[in-house]
N, C-alpha and C positions, 0 to 999 in steps of 0.2 A: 504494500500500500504506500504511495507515494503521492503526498500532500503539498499544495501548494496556498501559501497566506496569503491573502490580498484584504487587510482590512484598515479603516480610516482611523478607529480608535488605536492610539498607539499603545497603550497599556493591555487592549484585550490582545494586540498582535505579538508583542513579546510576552504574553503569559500563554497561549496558543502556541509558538515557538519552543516557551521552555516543555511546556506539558508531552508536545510530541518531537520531542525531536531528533527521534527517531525516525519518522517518517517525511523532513520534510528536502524538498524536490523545486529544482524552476519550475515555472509555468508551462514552458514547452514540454518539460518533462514530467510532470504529476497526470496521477491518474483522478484526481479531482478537484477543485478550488474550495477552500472553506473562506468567506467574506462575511462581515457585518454589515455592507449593503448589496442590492443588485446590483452583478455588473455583466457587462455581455463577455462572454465568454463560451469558446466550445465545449470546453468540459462540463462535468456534473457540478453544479452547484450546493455547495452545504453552506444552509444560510445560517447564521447567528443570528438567534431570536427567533426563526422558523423552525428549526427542526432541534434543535437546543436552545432553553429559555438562560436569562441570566439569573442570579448566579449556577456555577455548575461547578462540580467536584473534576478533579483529574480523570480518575474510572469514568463519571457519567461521559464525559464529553470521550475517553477511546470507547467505550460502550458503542455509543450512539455513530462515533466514525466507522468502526467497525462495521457496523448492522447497517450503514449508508452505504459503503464500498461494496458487503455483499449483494445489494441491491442493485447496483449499477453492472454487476459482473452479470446476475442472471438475465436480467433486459438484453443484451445481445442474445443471450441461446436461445431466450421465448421468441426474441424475430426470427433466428434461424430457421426454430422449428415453423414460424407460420411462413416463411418462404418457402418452406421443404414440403409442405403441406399442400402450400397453393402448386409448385412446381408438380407435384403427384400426381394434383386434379386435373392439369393441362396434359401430361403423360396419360392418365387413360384415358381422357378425351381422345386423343389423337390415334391410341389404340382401337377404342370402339370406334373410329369414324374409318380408320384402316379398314378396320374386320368387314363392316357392312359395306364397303367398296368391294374388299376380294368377292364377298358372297354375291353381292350383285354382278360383279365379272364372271363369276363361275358361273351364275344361273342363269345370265344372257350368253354364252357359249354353249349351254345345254340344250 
């Protein structure tokens, strides 16, 4: 898990710093941003004050990072699977639409 800081208060930024610092990462490099406001950005956003209130304990806030990073991991395999799903439906479409062409070939030569 690799963390990226982008917040306006400077005291919640160096206490978010010290808390993980462990995990944290540039921006190009992190696999999420945690911010105390909106900001546009491609990655996932972990907003302060949205998905953790103030105050928070050290545990509550890797708790909460935690259980936001596994969330962000399984969101790509669920699109996976509904592309592999829809791709399925268009493969036996194109199957049954095959079959009742041979069968109409074979029974106009008969």
């Amino acid at each position: 898990m690799k963390i990226s800081f982008e917040c306006e208060c400077i005291l919640l930024q160096k206490t978010l710093l010290m808390f993980c610092k462990d995990f944290i990462a540039e921006h190009k490099d992190c696999d999420f941003v945690v911010s105390d406001r909106k900001i546009t950005t491609q990655k996932p956003l972990f907003l302060i004050g949205s998905h953790i209130n103030l105050p928070f304990t050290k545990q509550n806030l890797l708790n909460l990072l935690e259980e936001f990073y596994s969330a962000i991991q399984i969101k790509p395999s669920v699109q996976e699977n509904l592309e592999k799903d829809s791709l399925e439906k268009e493969v036996l479409a194109l199957i049954e639409e095959f079959k009742k062409d041979v069968i109409s070939l074979i029974r106009s030569r008969s």
